[in-house]
GUDREN-236707 format. One record per residue: x, y, z of N, C-alpha, C, CB in turn. Coordinates in steps of 0.001 Angstrom, whole numbers, padded with zeros to 6 digits, always signed. Atoms other than C-alpha are relative to their C-alpha. Glycine has a CB too. Layout:
N
XYZXYZXYZXYZ;...
# end
This chain:
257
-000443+001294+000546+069312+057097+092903+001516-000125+000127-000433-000153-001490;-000959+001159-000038+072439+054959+093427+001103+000827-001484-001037-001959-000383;-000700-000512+000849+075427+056745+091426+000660-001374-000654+000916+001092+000628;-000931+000801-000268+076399+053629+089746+001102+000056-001433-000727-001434+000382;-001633+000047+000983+079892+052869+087441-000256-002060-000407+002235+000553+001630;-000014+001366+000543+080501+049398+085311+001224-001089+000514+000101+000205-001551;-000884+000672-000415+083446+047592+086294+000198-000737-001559-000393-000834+001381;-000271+000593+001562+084735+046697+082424+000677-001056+000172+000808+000878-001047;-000886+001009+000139+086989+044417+083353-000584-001805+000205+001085+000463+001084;+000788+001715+000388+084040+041416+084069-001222+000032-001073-000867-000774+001596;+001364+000394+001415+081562+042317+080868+000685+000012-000914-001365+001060-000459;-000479-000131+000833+082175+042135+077888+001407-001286-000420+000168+001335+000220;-001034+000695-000551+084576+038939+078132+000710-000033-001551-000436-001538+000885;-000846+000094+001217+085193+038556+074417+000181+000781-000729-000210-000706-000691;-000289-001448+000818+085735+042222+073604+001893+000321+000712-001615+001673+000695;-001560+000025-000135+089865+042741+073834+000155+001298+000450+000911-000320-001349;-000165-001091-000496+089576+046085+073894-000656+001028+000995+000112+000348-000770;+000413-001182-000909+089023+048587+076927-000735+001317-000390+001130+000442+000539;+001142-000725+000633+087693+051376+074592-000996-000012-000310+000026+000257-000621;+001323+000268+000114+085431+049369+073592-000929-000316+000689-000120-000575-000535;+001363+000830-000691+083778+048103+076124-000362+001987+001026+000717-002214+001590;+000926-001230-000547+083556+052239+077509-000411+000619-000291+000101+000652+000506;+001246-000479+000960+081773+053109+074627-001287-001147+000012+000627+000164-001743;+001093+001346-000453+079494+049439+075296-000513+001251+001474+001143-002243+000659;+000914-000448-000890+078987+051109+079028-000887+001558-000722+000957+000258+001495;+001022-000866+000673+077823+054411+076953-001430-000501+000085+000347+000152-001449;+001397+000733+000452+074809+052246+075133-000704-000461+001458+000332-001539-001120;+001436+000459-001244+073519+050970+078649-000517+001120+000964+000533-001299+001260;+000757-001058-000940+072865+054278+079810+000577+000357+001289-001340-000477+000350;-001070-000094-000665+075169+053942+082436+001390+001544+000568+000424-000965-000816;-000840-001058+000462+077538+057215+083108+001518+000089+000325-000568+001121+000453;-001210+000156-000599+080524+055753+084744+000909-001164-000034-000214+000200+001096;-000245+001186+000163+082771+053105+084422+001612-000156+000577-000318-000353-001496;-001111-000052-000583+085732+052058+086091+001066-001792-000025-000554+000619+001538;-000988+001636+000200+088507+048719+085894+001060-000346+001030+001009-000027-001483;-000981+000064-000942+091300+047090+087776+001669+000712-000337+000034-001529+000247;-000867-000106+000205+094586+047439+085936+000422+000982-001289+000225-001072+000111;+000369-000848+001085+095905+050210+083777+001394-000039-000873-000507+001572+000535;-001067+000564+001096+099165+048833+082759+000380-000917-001145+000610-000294+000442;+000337+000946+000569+097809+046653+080993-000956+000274-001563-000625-000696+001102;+000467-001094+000278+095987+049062+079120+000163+001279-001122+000154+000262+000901;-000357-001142+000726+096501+051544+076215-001313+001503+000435-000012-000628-001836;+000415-001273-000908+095571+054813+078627-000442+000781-000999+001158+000776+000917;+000505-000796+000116+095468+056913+075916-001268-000179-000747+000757+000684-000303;+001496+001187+000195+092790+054801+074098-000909+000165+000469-000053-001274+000408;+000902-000133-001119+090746+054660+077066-000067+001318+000047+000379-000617+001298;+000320-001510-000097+090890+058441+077664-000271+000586-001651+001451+000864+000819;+000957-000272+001214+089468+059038+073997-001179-000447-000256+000450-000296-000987;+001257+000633-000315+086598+056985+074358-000317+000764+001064-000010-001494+000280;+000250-000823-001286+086226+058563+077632-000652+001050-000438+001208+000452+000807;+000542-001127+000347+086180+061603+076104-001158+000262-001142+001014+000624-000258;+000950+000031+000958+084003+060829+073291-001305-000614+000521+000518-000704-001143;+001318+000716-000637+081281+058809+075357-000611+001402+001098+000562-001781+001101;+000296-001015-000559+081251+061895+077838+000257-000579+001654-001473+000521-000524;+000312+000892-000866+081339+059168+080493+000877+000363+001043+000074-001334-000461;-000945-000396-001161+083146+059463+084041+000857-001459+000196-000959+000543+001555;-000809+001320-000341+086098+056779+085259+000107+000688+001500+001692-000437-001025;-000372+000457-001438+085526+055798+088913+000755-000041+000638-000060-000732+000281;-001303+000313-000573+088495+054665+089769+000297-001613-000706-000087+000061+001877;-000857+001378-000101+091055+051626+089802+001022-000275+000423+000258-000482-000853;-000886+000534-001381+093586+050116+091109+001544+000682+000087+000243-001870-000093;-001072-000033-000305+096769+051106+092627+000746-000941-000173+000041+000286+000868;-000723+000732+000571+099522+049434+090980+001104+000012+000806+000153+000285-001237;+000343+001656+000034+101237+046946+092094-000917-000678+000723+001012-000738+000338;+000992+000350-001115+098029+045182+093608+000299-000705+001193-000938-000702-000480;-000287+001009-000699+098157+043102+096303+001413-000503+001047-000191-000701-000915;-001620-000291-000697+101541+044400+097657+000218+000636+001175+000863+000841-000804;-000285-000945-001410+101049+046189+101097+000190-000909+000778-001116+001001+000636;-000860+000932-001385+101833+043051+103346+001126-000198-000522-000564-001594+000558;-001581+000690+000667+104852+041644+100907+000773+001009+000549+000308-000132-001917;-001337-000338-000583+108328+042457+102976+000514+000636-001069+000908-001160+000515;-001065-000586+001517+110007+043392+099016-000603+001051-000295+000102-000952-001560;+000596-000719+000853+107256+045548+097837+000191+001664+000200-001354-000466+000066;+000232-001581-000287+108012+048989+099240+000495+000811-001131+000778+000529+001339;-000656-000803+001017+109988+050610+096690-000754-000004-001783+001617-000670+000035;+000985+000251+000741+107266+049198+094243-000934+000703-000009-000360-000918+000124;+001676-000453-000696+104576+050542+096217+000286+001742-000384-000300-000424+002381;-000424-001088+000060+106416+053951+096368+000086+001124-001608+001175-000385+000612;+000147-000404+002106+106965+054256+091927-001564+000004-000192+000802-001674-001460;+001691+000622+000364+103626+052489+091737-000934+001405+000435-000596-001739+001281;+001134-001098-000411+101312+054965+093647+000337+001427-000995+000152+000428+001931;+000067-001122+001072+102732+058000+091419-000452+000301-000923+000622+000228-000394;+000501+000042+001239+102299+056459+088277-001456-000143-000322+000598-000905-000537;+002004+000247+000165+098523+055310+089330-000283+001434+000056-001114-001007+001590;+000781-001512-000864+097861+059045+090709+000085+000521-001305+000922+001128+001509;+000036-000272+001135+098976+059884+087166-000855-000306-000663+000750-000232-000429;+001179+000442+001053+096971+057823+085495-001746+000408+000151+000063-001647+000049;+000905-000471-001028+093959+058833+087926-000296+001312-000024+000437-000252+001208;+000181-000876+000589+094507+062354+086715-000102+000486-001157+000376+000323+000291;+000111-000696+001705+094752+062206+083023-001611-000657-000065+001487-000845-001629;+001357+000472-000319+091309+060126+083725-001081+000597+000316+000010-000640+000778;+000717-000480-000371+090069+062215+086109-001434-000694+001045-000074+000521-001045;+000557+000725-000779+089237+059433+088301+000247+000910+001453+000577-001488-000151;+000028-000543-001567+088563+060213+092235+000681-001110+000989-001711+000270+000553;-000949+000679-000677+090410+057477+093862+000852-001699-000689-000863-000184+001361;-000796+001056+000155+092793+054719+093886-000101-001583+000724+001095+000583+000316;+000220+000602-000506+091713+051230+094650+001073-000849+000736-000697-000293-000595;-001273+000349-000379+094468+049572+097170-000840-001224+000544+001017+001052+001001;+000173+001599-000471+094033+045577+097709+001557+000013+000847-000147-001427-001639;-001242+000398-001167+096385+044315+101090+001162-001133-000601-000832-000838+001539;-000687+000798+000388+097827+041280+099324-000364-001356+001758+001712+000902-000459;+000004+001158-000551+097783+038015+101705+000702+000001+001539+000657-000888-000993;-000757+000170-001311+098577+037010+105248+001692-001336+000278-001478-000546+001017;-001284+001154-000301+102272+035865+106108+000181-000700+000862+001088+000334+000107;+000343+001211-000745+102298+032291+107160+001390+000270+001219+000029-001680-001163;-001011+000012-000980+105654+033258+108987+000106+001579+000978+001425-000345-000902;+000201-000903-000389+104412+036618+110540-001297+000087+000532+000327+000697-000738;+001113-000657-001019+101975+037998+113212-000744+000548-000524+000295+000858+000933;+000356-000721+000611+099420+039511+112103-000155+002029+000251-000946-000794-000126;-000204-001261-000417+099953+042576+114132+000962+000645-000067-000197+000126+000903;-001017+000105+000671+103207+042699+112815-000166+000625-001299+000344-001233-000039;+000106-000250+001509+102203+043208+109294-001188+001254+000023-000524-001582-000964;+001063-001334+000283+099575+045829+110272+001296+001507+000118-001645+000083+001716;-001355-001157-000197+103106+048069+111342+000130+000271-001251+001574-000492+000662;-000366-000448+001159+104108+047441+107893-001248+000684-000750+000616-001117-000723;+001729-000532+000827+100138+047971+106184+000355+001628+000460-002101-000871+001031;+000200-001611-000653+100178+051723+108179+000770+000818-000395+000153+000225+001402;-001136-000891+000577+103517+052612+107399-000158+000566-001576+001359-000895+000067;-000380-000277+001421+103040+052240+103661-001087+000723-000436+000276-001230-000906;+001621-000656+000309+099220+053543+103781+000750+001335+000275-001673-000475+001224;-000147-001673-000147+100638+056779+105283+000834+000275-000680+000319+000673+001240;-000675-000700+000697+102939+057229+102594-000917+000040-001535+001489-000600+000043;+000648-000201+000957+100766+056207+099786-001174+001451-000103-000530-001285-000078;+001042-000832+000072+097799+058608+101333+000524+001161-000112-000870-000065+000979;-000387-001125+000055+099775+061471+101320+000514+000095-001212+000733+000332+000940;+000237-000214+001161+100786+061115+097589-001594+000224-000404+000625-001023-000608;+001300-000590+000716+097206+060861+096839-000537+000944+000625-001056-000872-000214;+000280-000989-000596+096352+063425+098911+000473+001404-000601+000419-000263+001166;-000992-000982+000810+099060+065657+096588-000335+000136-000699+001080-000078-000352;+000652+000115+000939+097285+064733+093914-001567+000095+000039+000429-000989-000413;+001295-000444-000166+093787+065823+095112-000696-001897-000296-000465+001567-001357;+000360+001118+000333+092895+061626+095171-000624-000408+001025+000879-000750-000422;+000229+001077-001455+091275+058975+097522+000770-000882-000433-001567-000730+000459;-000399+001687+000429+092728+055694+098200-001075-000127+000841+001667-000963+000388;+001270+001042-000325+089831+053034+098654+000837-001341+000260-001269-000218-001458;-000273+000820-000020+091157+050551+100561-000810-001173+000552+000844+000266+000285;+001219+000981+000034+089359+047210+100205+000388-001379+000810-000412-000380-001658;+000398+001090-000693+088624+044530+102729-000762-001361-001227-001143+000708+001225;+000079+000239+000956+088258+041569+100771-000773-001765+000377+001409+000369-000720;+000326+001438-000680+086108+037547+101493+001614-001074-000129-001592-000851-001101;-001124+001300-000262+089032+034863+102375-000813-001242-000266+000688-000117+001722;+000901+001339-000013+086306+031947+101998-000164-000225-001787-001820+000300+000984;-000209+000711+001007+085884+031984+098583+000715+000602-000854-000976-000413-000479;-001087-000696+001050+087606+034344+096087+001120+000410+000187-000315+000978-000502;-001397-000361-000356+090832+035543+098119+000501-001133+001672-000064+002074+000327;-000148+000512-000633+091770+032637+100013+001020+000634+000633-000045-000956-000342;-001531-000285-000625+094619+033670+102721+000158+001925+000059+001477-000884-001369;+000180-001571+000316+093417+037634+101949+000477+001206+001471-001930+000174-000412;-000596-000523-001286+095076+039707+104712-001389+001112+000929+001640+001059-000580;+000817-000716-000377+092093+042118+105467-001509-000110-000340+000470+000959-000283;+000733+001085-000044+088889+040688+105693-001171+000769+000340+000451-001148+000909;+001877-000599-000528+085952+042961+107786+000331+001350+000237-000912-000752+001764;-000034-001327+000104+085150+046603+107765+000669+000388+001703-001683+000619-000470;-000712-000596-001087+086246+046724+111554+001501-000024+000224-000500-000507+001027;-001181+000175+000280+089825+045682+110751+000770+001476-001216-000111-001608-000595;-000597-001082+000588+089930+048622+107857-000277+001379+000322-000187-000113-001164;+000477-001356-001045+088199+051149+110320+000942+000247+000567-001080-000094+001099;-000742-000168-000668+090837+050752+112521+001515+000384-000371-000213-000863+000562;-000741-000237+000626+093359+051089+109915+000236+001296-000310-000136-000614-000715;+000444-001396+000524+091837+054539+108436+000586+000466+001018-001539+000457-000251;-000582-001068-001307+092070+055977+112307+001156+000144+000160-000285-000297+001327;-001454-000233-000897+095616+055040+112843+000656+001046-001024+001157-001643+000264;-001012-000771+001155+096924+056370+109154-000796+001388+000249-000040-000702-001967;+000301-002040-000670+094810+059639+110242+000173+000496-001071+001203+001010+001251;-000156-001054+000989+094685+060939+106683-001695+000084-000324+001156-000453-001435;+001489-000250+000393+091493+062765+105056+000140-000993-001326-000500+001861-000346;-000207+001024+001393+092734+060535+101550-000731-001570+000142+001873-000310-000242;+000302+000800-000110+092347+057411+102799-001286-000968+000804+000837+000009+000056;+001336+000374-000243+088839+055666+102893-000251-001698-000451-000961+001092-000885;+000842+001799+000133+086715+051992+102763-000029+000317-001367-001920-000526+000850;+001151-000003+001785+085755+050657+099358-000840-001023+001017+000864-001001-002252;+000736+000970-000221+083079+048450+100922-000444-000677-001067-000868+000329+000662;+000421+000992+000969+082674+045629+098673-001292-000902+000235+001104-000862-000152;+001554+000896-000786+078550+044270+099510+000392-001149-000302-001778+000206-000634;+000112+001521+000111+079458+040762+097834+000885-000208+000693+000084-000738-001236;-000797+000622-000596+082320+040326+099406-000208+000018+002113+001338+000691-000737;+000492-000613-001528+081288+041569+103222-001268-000800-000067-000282+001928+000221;+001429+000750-000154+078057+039277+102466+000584-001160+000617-000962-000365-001468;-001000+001208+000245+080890+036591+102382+000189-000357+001589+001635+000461-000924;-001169-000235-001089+083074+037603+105008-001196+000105+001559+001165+001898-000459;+001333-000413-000957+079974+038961+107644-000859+000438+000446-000157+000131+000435;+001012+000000-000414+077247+039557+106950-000631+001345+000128+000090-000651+000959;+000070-001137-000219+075292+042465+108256-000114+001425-000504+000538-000089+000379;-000516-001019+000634+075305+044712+105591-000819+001451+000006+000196-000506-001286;+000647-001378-000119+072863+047409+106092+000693+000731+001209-001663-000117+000245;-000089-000739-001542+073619+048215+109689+002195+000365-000334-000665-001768+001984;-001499-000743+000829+077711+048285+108276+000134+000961-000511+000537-000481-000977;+000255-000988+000628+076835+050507+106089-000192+000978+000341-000595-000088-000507;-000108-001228-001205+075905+052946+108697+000864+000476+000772-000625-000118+000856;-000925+000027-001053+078198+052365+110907+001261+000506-000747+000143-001464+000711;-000622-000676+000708+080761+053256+108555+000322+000897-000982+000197-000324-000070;+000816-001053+001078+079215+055359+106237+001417+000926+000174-001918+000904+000605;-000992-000931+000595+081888+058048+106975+001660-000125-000524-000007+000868+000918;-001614+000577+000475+085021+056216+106247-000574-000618-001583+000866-001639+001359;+000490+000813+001728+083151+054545+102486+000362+001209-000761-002053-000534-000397;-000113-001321+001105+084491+056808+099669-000161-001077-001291+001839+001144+000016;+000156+000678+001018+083713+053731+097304-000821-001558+000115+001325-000039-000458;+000715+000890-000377+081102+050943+097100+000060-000985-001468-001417+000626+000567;+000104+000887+000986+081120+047489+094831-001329-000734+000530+001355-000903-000204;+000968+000847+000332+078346+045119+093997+000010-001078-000404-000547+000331-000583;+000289+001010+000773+077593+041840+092871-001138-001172+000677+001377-000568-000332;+001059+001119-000492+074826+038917+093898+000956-000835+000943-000743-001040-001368;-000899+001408-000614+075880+036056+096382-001218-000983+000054+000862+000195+001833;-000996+000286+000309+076112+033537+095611+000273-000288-001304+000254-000714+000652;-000283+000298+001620+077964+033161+092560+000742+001194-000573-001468-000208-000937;-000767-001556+000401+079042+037031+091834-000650+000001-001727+002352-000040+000116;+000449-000642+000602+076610+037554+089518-001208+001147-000008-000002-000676-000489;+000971-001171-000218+073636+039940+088791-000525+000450+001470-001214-000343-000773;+000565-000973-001611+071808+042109+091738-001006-001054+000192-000876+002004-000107;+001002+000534-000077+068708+040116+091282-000211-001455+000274-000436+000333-000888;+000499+001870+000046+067207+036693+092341+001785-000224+000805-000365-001126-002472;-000646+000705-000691+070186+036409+095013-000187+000338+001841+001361+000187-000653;+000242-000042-001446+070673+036229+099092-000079+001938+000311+001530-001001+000925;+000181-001646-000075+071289+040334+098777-001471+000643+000017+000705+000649-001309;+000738-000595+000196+068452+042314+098933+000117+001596-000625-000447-000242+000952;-000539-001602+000378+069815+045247+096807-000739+001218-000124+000553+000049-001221;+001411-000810+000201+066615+047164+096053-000101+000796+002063-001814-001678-000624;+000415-001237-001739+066651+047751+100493+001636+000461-000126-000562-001173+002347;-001765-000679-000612+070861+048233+100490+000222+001422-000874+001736-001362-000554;+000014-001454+000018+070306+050799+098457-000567+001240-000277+000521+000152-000329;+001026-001210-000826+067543+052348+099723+000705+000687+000612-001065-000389+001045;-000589-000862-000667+069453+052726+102193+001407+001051-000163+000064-000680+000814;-001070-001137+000196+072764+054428+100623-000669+001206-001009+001500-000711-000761;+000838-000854+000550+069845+056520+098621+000074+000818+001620-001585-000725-000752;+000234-001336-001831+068813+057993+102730+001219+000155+000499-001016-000694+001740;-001564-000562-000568+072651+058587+103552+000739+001056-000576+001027-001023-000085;-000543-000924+000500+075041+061026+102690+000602-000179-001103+000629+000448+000693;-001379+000365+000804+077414+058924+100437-000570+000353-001252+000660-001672+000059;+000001-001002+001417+077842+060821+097141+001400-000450-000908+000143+001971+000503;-000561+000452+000750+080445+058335+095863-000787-001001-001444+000801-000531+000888;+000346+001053+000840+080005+055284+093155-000348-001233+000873+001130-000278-000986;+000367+001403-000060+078263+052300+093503+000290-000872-001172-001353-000085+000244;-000743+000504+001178+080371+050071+091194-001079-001262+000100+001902-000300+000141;+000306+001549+000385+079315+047093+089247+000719-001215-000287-000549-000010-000928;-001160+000658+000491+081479+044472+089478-000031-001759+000217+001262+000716+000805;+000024+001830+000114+079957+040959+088516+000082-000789-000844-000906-000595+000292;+000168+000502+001465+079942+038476+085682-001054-000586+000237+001044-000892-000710;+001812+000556+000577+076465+038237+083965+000174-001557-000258-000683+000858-001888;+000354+001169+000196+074903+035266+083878-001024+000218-001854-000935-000517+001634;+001122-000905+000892+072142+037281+081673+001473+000531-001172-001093+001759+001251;-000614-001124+000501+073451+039406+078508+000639+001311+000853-000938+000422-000797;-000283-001580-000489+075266+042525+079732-000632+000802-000110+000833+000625-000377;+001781-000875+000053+072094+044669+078095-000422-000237+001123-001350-000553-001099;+001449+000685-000849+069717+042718+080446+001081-000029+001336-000889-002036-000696;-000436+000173-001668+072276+042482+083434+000092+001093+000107+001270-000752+000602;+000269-001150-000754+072813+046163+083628-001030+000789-000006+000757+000680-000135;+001193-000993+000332+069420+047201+082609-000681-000352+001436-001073-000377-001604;+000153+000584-001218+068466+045140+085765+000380+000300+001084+000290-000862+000004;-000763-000822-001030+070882+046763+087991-000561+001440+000013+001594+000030-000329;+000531-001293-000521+069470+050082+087172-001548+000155+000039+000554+001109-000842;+001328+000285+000293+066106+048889+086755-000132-000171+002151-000295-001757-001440;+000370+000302-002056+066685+047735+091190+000156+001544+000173+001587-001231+001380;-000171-001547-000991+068245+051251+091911-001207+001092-000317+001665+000954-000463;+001304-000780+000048+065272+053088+090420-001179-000227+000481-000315+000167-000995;+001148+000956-000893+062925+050749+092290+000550+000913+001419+000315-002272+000045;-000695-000491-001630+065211+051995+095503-000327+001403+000372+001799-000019+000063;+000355-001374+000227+064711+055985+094448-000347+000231+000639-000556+000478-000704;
# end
C-alpha cells in the first residue's frame, strides 16, 4: 500500500494551529503528514506533537518559495536552503520541496534554465550535507500557477541530469501533471527513478481521490508494482469532512494493495 502523508496546510481550514491539525492527522490513522511553510510556523510546537502523535513529517518547502527564476533571489536562496535543511532535521523530514517561481516576460527561457541549474547545484549540495532530498516540482500553468516556469516532467528530467546530483529529485504532482499532460501512468514509469516525492488531489476541482477524471485506485496500483518507497502526499481541499475525505483516500489505496 501507497505510503501516504496529509498535507495540513489544506484540512482543517478553521483550525489556526499546526499542532493541531498533526495530532487531527493522528485520529485518521494516517502516519505522516507534511505542509508548505515553516516560517510561519511555531517549529517547536509542531515537533512536540510530532513527537507525541509518533507520526512522521514528509517534507516541505524550501524557503523562499518560488524564487529560483527571480534575478534578486540568490543570496535568499543561499540563507534560505540552510535554515529549511535545519528545520528538515529537527523534523526529521526527508526532503525539501523547491517550487521554480514564474517565467520572465523579459527573458528566454533558456536563459533562466542557466540561472534554475546554477542555483539547483548549490542548493543540492547543501541538502546533500545534510543527508536531504530536494523535490523539485513541476507545476499546471492553466489553472493554479498561471505564468509557472516549469510545467512537464520532461522539462524537470532534464534539469535533474544536468545538476547531476544524487539529492536532487521530481515531486510529481498527479493533479497537477493531469493539468499540464496528461499521461500519468506511463510518466510514472518513465520517471520513476528521478520521483523521490508524489502529491495527489482529484481533477477537476483539487479535491478528494474519488468520483474524479483520475483513476487513483489504477495510479496507484501502479506505484504499489514499482520501486518508489517515498510518500504519496495528500494535498486537496475536501469537499467531504476531512474524516470521510481521508478515510476515502485510504479506503482507494487499500483497494490498490
Amino acid at each position: 500500500m501507497v505510503n501516504l502523508s496529509v498535507c495540513i496546510e489544506m484540512f482543517w481550514l478553521d483550525e489556526t494551529d499546526p499542532a493541531a491539525k498533526v495530532r487531527n492527522v493522528k485520529e485518521s490513522g494516517i502516519g505522516a503528514y507534511e505542509f508548505w511553510t515553516w516560517s510561519n510556523k511555531d517549529v517547536d510546537a509542531v515537533a512536540a506533537a510530532q513527537a507525541e502523535t509518533g507520526l512522521a513529517c514528509a517534507g516541505h518547502l524550501l524557503e523562499p518559495p518560488f524564487a529560483l527564476t527571480a534575478r534578486e533571489t540568490e543570496q535568499a536562496l543561499v540563507e534560505g536552503v540552510s535554515k529549511s535543511a535545519a528545520i528538515a532535521e529537527r523534523l526529521g523530514s526527508p526532503g525539501l520541496i523547491v517550487t521554480t517561481g514564474n517565467i520572465l516576460a523579459d527573458e528566454a527561457w533558456d536563459i533562466t534554465l542557466r540561472r534554475v541549474v546554477r542555483r539547483l547545484k548549490v542548493l543540492s549540495a547543501v541538502a546533500a550535507d545534510h543527508g536531504l532530498k530536494i523535490y523539485l516540482e513541476p507545476l499546471n500553468p492553466v489553472v493554479d500557477h498561471h505564468g509557472y516556469w516549469l510545467t512537464t516532467m520532461a522539462q524537470a528530467a532534464d534539469i535533474v541530469a544536468e545538476v547531476d546530483s544524487p539529492a536532487l529529485t521530481i515531486l510529481y504532482d498527479i493533479y497537477h501533471q493531469q493539468i499540464t499532460e496528461g499521461n500519468l501512468i506511463s510518466n510514472l514509469r518513465t520517471y520513476l527513478p528521478l520521483i523521490g516525492h508524489i502529491h495527489t488531489a482529484g481533477v477537476p476541482g483539487r479535491h478528494e481521490l474519488a468520483d474524479n477524471e483520475i483513476d487513483y485506485r489504477a495510479v496507484f496500483k501502479a506505484i504499489d508494482e514499482s520501486d518508489y518507497a517515498g510518500y504519496v502526499g495528500l494535498e486537496f481541499r475536501p469537499s467531504l469532512t476531512e474524516a470521510e475525505a481521508l478515510a476515502q483516500a485510504v479506503r482507494i489505496a487499500e483497494d490498490a494493495a
